[in-house]
ROFI-627629 format. One line per field, with one value per residue (C-alpha): residue number from 1; residue in three letters; x, y, z. Coordinates in Angstrom, 3 decimals. Example, Ala and Ser with C-alpha at 12.3 -4.5 7.8 and 13.67 -1.06 7.14 Angstrom:
REM ROFI-627629
sevex c(1	2)
guba c(ALA	SER)
u c(12.300	13.670)
v c(-4.500	-1.060)
w c(7.800	7.140)
***
This chain:
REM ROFI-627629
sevex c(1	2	3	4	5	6	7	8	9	10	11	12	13	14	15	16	17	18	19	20	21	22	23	24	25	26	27	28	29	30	31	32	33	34	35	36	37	38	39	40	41	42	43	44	45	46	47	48	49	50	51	52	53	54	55	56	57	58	59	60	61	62	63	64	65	66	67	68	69	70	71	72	73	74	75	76	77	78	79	80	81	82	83	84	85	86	87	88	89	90	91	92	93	94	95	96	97	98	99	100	101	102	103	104	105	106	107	108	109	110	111	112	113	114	115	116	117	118	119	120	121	122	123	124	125	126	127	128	129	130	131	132	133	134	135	136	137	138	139	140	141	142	143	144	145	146	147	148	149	150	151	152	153	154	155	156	157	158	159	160	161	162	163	164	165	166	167	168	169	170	171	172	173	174	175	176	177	178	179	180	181	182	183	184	185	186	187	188	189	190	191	192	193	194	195	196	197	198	199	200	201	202	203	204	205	206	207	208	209	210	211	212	213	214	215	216	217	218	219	220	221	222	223	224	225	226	227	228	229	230	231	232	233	234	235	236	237	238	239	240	241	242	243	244	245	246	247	248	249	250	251	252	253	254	255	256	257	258	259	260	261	262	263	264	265	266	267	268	269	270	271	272	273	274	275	276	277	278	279	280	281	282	283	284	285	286	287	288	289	290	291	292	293	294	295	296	297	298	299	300	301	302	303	304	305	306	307	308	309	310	311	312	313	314	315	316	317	318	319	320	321	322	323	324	325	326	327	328	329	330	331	332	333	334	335	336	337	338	339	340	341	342	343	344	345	346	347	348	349	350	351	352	353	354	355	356	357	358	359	360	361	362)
guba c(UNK	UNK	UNK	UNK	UNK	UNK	UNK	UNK	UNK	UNK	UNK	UNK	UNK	UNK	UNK	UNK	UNK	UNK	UNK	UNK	UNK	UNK	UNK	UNK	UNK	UNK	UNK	UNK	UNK	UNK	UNK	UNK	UNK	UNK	UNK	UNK	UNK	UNK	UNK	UNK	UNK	UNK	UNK	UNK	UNK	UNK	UNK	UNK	UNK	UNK	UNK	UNK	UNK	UNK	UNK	UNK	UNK	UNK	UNK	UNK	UNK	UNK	UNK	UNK	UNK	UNK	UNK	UNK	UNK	UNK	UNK	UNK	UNK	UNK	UNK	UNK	UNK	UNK	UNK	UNK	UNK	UNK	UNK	UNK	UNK	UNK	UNK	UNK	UNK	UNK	UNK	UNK	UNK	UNK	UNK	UNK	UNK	UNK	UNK	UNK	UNK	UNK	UNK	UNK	UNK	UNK	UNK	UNK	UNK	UNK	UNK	UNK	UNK	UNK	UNK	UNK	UNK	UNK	UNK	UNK	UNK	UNK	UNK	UNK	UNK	UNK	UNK	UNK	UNK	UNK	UNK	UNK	UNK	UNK	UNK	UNK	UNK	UNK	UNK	UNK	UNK	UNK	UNK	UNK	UNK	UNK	UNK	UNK	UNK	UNK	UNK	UNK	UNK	UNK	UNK	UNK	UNK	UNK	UNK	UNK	UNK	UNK	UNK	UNK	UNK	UNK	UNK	UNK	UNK	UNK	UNK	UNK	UNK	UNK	UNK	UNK	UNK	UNK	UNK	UNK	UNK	UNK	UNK	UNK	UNK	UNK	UNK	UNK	UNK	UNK	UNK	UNK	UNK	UNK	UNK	UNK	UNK	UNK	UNK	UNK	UNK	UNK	UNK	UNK	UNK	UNK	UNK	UNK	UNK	UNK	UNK	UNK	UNK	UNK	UNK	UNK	UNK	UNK	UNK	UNK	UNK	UNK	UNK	UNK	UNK	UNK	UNK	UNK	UNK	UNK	UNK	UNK	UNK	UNK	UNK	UNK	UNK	UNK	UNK	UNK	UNK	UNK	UNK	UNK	UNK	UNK	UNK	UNK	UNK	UNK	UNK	UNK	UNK	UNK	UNK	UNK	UNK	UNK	UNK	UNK	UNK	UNK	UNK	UNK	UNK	UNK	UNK	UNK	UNK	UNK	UNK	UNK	UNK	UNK	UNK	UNK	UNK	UNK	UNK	UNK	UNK	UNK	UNK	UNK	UNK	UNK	UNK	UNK	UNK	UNK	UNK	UNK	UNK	UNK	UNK	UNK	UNK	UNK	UNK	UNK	UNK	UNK	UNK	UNK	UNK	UNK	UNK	UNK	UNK	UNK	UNK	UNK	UNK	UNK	UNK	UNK	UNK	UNK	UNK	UNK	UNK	UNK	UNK	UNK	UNK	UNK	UNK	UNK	UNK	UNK	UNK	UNK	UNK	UNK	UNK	UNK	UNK	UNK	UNK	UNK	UNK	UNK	UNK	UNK	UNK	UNK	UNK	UNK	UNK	UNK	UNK	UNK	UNK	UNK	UNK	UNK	UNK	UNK	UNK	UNK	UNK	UNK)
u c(61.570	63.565	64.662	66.766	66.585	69.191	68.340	70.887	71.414	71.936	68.405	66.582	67.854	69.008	72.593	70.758	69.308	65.817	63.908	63.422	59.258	59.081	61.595	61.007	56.963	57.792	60.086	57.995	55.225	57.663	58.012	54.130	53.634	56.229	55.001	51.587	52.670	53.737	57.769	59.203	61.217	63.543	64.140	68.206	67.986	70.131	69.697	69.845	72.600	71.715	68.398	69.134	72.035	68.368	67.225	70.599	70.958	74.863	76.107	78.345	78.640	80.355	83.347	83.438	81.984	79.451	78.422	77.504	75.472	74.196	72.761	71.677	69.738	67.917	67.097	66.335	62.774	61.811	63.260	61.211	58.121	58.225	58.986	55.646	53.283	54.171	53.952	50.752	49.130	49.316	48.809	51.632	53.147	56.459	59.087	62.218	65.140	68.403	71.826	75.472	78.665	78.215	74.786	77.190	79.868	78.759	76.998	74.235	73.181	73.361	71.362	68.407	69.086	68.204	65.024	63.489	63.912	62.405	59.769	58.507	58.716	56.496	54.066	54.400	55.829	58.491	61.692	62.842	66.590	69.692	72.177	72.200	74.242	73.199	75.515	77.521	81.026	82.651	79.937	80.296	84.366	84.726	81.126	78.409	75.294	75.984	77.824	74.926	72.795	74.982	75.346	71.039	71.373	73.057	71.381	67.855	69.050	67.938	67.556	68.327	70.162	69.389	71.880	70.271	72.529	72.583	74.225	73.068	75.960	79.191	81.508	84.458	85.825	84.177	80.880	81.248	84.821	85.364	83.230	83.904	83.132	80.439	78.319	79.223	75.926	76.866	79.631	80.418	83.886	84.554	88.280	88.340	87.563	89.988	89.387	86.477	85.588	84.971	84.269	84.184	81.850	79.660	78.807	76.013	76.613	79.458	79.581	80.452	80.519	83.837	81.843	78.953	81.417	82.591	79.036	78.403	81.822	79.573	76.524	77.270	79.624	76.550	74.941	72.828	72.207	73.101	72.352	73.533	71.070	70.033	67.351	65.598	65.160	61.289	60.478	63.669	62.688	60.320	62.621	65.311	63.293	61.878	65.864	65.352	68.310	69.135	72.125	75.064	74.480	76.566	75.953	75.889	79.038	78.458	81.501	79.469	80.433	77.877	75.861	78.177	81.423	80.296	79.631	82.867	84.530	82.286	80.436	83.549	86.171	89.736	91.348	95.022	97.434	98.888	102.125	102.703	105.655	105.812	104.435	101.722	100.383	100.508	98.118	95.846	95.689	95.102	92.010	94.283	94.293	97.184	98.595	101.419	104.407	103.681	103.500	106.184	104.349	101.677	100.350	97.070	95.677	93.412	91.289	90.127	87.634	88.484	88.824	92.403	94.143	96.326	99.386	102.245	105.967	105.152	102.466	99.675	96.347	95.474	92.901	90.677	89.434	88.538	91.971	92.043	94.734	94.753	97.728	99.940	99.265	100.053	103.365	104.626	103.747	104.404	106.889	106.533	105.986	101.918	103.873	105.805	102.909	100.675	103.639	103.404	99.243	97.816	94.298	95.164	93.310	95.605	94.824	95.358	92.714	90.328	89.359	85.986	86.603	88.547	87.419	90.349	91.005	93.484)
v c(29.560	30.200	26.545	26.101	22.960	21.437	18.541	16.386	14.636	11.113	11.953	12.985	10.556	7.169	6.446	6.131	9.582	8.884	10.810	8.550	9.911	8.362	9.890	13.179	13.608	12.590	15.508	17.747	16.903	17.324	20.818	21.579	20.288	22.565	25.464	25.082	24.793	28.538	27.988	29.649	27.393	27.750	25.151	24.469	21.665	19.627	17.513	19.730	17.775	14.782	15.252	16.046	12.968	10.654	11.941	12.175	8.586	9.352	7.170	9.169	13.135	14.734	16.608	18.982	22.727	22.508	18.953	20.160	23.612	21.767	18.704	21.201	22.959	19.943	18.545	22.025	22.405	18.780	19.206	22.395	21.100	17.858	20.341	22.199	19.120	18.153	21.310	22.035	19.121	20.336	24.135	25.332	28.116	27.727	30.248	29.428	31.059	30.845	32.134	31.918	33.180	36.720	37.160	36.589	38.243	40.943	43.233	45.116	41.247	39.982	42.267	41.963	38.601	38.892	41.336	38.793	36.051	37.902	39.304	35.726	34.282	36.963	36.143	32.660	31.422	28.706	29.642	26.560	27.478	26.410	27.476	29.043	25.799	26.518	29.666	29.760	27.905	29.135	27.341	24.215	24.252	24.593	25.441	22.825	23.336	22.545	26.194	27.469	26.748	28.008	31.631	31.240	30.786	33.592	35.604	35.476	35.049	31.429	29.595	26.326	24.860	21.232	19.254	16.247	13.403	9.811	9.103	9.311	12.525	12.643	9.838	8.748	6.618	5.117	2.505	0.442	-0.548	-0.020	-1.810	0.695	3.606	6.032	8.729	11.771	13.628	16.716	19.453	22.315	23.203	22.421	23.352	20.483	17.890	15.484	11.704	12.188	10.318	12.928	9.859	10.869	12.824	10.148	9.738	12.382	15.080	17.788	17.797	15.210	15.319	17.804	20.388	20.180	20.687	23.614	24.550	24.128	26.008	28.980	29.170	28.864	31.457	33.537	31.746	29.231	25.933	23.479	19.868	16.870	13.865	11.115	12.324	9.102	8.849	8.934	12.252	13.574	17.872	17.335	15.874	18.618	21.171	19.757	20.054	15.626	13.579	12.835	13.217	15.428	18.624	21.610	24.157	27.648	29.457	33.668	35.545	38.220	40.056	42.260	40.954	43.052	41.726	38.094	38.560	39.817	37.081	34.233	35.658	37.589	35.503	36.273	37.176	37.398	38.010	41.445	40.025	42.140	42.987	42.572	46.070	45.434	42.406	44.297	47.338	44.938	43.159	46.218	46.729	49.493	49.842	48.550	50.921	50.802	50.773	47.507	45.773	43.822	41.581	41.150	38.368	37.618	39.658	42.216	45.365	47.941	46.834	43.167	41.021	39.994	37.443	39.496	37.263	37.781	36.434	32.824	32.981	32.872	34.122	37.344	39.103	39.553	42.864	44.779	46.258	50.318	49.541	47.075	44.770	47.096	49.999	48.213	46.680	50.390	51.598	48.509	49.621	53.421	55.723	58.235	61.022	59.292	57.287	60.890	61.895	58.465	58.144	61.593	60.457	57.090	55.991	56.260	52.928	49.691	48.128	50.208	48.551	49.130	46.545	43.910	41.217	39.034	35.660	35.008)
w c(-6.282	-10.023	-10.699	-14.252	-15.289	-17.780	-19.892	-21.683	-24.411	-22.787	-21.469	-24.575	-27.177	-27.194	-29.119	-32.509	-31.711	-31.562	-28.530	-25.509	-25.078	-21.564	-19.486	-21.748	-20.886	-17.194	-16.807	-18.731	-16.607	-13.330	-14.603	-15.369	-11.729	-10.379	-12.408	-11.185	-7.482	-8.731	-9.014	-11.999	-14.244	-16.977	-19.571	-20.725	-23.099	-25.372	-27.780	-31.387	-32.830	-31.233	-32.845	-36.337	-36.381	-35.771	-38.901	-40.543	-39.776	-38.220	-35.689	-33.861	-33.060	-36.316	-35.024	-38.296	-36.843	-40.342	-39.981	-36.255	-37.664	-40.113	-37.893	-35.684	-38.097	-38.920	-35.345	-33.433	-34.905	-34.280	-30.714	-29.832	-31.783	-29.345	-26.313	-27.776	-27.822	-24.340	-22.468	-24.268	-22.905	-19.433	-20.793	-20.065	-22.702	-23.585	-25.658	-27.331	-26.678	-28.652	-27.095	-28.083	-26.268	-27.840	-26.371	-22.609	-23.659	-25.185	-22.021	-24.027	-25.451	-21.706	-20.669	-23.232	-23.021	-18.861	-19.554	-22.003	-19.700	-16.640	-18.575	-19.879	-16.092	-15.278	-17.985	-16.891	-19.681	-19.831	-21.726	-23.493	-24.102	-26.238	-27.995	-31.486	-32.523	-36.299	-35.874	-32.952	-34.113	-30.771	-28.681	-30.872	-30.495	-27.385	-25.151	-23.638	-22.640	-18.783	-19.116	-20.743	-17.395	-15.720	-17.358	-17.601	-13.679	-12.954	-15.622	-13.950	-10.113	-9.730	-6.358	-7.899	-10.876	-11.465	-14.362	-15.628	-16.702	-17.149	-14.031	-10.255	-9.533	-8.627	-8.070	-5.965	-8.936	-11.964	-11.073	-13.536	-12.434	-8.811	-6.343	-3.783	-5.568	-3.643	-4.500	-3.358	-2.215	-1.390	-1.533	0.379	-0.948	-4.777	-3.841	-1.597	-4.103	-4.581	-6.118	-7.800	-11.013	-13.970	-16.939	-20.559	-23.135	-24.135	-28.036	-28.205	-26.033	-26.186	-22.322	-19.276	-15.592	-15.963	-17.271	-14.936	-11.814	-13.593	-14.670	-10.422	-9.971	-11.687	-10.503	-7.066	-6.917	-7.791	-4.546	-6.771	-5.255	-7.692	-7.985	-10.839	-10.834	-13.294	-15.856	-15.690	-11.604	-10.200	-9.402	-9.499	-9.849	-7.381	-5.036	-5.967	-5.256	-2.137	-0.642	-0.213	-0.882	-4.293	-6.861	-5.906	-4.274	-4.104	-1.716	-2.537	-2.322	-3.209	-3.591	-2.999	-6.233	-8.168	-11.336	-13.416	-12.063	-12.120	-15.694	-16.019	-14.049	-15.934	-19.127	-21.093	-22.193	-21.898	-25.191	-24.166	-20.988	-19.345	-17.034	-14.246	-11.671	-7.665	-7.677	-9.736	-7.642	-4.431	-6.076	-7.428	-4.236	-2.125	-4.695	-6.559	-10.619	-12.713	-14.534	-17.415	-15.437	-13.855	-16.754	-18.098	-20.563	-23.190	-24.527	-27.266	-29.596	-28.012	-28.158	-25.933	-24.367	-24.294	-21.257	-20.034	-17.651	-15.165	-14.532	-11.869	-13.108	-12.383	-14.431	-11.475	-12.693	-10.195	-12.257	-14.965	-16.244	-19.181	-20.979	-21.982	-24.598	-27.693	-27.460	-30.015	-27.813	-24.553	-26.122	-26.639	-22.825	-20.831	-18.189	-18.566	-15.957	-16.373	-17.693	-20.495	-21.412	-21.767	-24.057	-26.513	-26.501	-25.360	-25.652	-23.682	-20.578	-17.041	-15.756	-18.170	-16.178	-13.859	-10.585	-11.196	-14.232	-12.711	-10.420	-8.524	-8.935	-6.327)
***
């Protein structure tokens, strides 16, 4: 079994930002355990910031993109060194791997990214992952490292995708307030979830329990099992992995897209809008290309090559796909019928998106 296993900040540090040893061996050890049982793991982990504002002596998370890089810089050796000393105990070899959002977005990146992963799980290695935070200002904006986990789990075909938190999973309402609030332990249909309680980003961490249902939204769409549990309970991989009761589990869910287009749908961000007509939506529905004269709108600043939101006139998200035109070209051959538009931009593309480069959202 591929397990990736995400570690947060709540988990590694305490609020002052000093690592919390105890729950940190015990999971390493989880992992050396599972590893020797002959599971391959992968390690997402937190806690660069979080690390560096220990020695920094801050009390809360900056919020300024430098003071994050620059924290980060100073906590992500410390972090991997402890990582280093632990694993090595049980002699288990470990390799650090820094991504950002251009090593997913961009598809040559992904896929090196992918063939160094796979390569170290078959040299038994564990990859000890995180992201570039001294460099990636897009990741620190607006990214978390529950997303990260997710991308990694779809990246190397995991089985199971475990998000460690401070918390026991999923809740009807908040704990700490409502009485009757329950645990939700598992979920079969993320649409269906109504009254659940999401909570906030706590003083460490860039994340929260919003971003690991999206983070579960991802992976199992990609058919990865994916489970949120608290870091600190007894034997909590083990049990994971074992399928017992524990956390919030959310069953798999494939769309049953290929690798390529659930990168597209997941790993390429959308840099701008292409509005469509009634047309339109019926072609792209009946798995048809859109081409220029079923466009009537553009919005963001794009190039070829970027990824764009298809919209119908109500603004409905029905697509996303790679664009043939920048934005400036588009503009000039929205509405235009193939001939007209061979007249204006002879060496232009026929389709504005190509089927094979979309993926439907609706």
């Amino acid at each position: 079994m591929t397990v990736v296993v995400k570690i947060g900040s709540s988990t590694l540090t305490s609020e002052r930002g000093t690592f919390r040893l105890n729950p940190v061996a015990g999971l390493v050890a989880e992992i050396c355990d599972l590893h020797a049982q002959g599971h391959r793991l992968l390690l997402v982990s937190s806690g660069a910031v979080s690390s560096g504002m220990g020695v920094l002596r801050f009390k809360q998370r900056p919020t300024e993109v430098v003071d994050l890089q620059a924290a980060a810089a100073v906590g992500q050796g410390r972090l991997f060194h402890i990582y280093t000393e632990l694993f090595s105990h049980e002699n288990v070899v470990t390799a650090q791997v820094l991504l950002t959002a251009f090593d997913v977005a961009a598809r040559t990146q992904y896929l090196n990214a992918r063939n160094t992963l796979k390569r170290l799980l078959d040299w038994r290695v564990v990859p000890i992952i995180n992201e570039n935070d001294t460099t990636a200002t897009d990741e620190l904006c607006f990214g978390d490292n529950d997303a990260l986990a997710a991308q990694v789990a779809l990246l190397v075909k995991a089985d199971l995708l475990v998000l460690l938190t401070d918390t026991d999973g999923l809740y009807t309402a908040d704990p700490r307030e409502d009485p009757q609030a329950r645990l939700i332990t598992r979920v079969e249909d993320l649409s269906r979830l109504e009254c659940v309680h999401i909570g906030a980003t706590g003083a460490l961490g860039s994340g929260g329990m919003g971003s690991k249902v999206n983070s579960a939204r991802i992976a199992t769409s990609g058919g990865v099992e994916t489970i949120i549990a608290r870091g600190t309970y007894p034997g909590v991989l083990q049990a994971c992995v074992a399928g017992e009761e524990v956390g919030t589990r959310f069953a798999p869910r494939p769309l049953g897209l290929p690798d390529y287009k659930l990168w597209l749908l997941y790993g390429k961000p959308a840099q701008g809008r292409v509005i469509v007509d009634a047309g339109a939506v019926k072609a792209l529905r009946g798995r048809g290309s859109l081409l220029p004269v079923g466009v009537i709108g553009v919005e963001g600043d794009f190039a070829a090559g970027d990824a764009v939101m298809i919209v119908d006139e109500d603004g409905v998200d029905l697509a996303k796909g790679l664009v043939s035109y920048a934005r400036k070209d588009l503009d000039r051959v929205k509405g235009l019928h193939s001939s007209r538009v061979a007249e204006l931009l002879p060496e232009a593309a026929p389709e504005v998106v190509h089927r094979d480069h979309m993926v439907l959202v609706c």
